[in-house]
C-alpha positions, 0 to 999 in steps of 0.5 A: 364391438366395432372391427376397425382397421389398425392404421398400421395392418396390412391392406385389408386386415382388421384389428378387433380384441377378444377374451379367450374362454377362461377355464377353471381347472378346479371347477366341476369335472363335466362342467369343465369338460364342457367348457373345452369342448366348446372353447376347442370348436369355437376359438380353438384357443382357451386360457386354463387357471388352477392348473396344478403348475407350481409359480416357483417352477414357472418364475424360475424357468421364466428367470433363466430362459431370459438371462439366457436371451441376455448373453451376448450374441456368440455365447448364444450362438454357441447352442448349437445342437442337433438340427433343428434344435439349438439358438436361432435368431430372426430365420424360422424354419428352413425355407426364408421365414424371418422374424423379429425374434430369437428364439431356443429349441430343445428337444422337451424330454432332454431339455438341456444346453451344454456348457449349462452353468445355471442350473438351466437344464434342470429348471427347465426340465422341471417345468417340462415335466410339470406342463407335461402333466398339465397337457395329459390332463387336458387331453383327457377331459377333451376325450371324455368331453368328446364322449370317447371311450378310451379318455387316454387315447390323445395323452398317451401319445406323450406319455410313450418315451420316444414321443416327439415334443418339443419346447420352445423359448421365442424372445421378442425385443420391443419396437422402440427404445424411446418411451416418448414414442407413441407405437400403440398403432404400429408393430414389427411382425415378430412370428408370422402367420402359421398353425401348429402341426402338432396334438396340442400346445401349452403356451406360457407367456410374461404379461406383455401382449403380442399373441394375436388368433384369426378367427376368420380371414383377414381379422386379428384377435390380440389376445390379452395376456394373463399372468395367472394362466397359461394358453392352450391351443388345438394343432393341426394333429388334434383337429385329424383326431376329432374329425374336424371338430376342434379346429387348428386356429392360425395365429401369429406374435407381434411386437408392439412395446417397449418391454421384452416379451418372452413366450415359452411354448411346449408343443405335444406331438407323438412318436414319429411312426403314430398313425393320425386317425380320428377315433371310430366315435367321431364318425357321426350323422352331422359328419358320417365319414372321416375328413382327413387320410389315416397318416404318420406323425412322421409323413406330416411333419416332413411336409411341414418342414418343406413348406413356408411357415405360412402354408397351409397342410392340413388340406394336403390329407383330406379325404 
């Protein structure tokens, strides 16, 4: 495949298409876990099908995430919870990231909105608890993948009751209006560039495209959507924890058509004092010493939030 430059890209970048790795979750248990492991170290980003997850649980959530995007701009506005949850529109974070998108942050164990007359907190939280099942079991085949004796050691971060995790609706709206224009070149940045701090996350998108991955600098990966899967990829947290072997893979979402697209991530993350260190077993010949410092979820996610979406963190905990 030829990499070309899209007309419309920043200076330098190029535009070249992939498939993401397509796992069969209800294939054969090694040959499954081989394909992640190899998926992780290779794109850091894998789509999984037969994943367990009931469609009713997932059109349901789907359908109330969009009325909610739906209502009027103050009734949105009123959703607002504790920092830093609650509606926010075109500000990411708190240090001047702007973005064409709107977007709703909830805490994943208590996902609910007040004045919630849609059944919303309890659609939600059934989709929750079921994508929470989905991420432990995936944590685990990467553990036995990895040849790490406790299989648990990455899923039991979620399973603790004062784990971390959060979800994530990010509502992009379509660059024209006008079906007679042709935009197929152009695109407004609606996520900037950024890597997830996280362990791990477990994205679910409509079919419309927009997630784009760079796999080496100034190259973007537009990664097809596929209704039938959901979209799994490795965090800052889960890089630490193998070693370096997974990588974190920085990517961004791109509006570029005349249909809404909604994106709903759930983000893995720990309890805030959990020690991040890579297990003794990831110390190996081909890397005889660990890479990154023993830290907490907590000390990582404080420098996260001082710094620009785009800055990079993990550098900061390096050995």
């Amino acid at each position: 495949m030829v990499v070309v430059a899209s007309p419309n890209s920043m200076i330098g970048e190029k535009i070249l298409p992939i498939d993401l790795p397509m796992i069969d979750l209800s294939a054969e248990r090694s040959m499954v876990m081989k394909l992640i492991v190899k998926a992780c170290e290779e794109y850091g980003f894998f789509n999984v099908i037969n994943h367990g997850v009931p469609y009713d649980i997932i059109s349901k959530m789907e359908e109330v995430g969009f009325d909610f995007f739906a209502k009027p701009m103050e009734q949105k506005k009123l959703v607002a919870l504790d920092k830093p949850f609650g509606y926010g529109c075109k500000n990411i974070g708190f240090n001047g990231d702007m973005g064409e998108v709107e977007y709703l942050l909830l805490n994943a164990n208590v996902p609910s909105i007040p004045n919630d007359s849609s059944n919303f907190s309890s659609i939600v939280s059934a989709y929750t608890e079921a994508v929470q099942e989905l991420a432990c079991e995936i944590l685990e085949l990467m553990a036995e993948g990895l040849g790490v004796p406790n299989t648990s050691i990455f899923s039991t971060f979620i399973t603790q009751l004062d784990n971390d995790s959060i979800l994530r609706f990010n509502h992009y709206p379509p660059k024209h209006s006008n079906k007679d224009i042709d935009n197929s070149n152009s695109y407004n940045l609606g996520f900037g560039e950024h890597s997830d701090p996280q362990i791990l996350t477990i994205l679910r998108s409509n079919d419309v495209p927009g997630l784009q991955i760079s796999l080496q600098h100034g190259v973007w990966n537009p990664v097809v959507p596929d209704p039938s899967a959901f979209c799994v990829n490795v965090g800052d947290l889960l890089q630490v924890m193998t070693n370096g072997r997974f990588v974190s893979v920085r990517h961004r979402a791109v509006t570029n058509s005349y249909k809404s697209r909604m994106s709903v991530a759930y983000f893995v993350a720990p309890p805030l004092d959990a020690s991040i260190v890579a297990p003794s077993v990831m110390v190996t010949p081909n890397r005889p010493s660990l890479l990154f410092k023993p830290f907490t979820w907590e000390e990582y996610k404080k420098v996260t939030y001082s710094l620009r979406l785009g800055d990079t963190r993990i550098h900061l905990f390096r050995n």
